[in-house]
N, C-alpha and C positions, 0 to 999 in steps of 0.2 A: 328701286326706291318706292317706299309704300306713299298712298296717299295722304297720310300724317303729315311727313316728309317733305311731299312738294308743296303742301299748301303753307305749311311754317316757314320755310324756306321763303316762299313766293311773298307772306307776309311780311317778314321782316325786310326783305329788298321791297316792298310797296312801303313798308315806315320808312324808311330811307330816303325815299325819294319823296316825304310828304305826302302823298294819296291816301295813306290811313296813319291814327295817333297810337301813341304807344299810351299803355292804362297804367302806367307808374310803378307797375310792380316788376320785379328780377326773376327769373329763372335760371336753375344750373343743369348747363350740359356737358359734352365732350364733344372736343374737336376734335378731326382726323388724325390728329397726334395720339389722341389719348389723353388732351389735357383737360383740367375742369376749366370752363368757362359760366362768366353769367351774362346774359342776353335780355336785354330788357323785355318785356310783352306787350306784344300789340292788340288791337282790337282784334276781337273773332269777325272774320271771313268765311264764309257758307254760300253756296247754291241757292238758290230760291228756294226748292223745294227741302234743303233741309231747316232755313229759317223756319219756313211754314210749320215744317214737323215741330220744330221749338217753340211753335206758336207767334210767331212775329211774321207780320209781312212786308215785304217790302215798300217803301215811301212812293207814291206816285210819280211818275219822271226818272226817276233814277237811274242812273247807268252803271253797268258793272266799272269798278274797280279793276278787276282783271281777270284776263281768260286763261286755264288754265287747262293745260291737258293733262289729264288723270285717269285711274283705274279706273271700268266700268267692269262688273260682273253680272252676264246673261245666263239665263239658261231658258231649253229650246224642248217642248216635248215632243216627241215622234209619234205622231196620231197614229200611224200605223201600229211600231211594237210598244209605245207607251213608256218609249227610254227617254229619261232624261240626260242632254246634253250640257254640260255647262264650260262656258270659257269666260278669258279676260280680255280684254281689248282698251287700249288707249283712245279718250276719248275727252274733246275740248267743251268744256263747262265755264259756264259765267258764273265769278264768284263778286256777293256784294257784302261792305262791311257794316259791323253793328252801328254807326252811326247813319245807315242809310236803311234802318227798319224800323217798325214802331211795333207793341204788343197789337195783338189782337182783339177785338173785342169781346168778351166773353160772351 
């Protein structure tokens, strides 16, 4: 399961259960069957550090919405021969939703 995957997944069981809103608008997918389906959208969910990249940070006080264990990709150079090593590893992240960031200041 890619990281796309578990964090939409994870969203829409967090709209469920009220901890974040859904933005009004429909999307279509497929379910395991193979059937079309449409899914309402929820607010975006991100890491801290990818809100930041988007330029928002996060509200002071805030607590993650939820922790999420997902893909991380490392890589490790070998001071000796100068090879890079690279892997994946599962790895648990605090994700916060868009109503708990503001823009950034310019």
């Amino acid at each position: 399961m890619t990281n796309e995957m578990i964090i939409a997944n994870a969203a829409q069981q967090l709209a469920q259960e009220g901890a974040i809103k859904y933005t009004g608008r429909v999307f279509k997918a497929r379910d395991a069957a193979g059937q079309e389906i449409e899914l309402p959208e929820t607010e975006a969910i991100h890491t801290y550090n990818a809100w930041k990249a988007l330029g928002f940070q996060v509200q002071r006080g805030q607590k993650a919405v939820a922790k999420l264990t997902i893909w991380k990709h490392a890589t490790k150079t070998d001071e000796e021969t100068g090879e890079e090593e690279s892997r994946m590893f599962m790895k648990t992240a605090a994700f916060f939703s868009a109503s708990q960031v503001e823009a950034m200041p310019a």
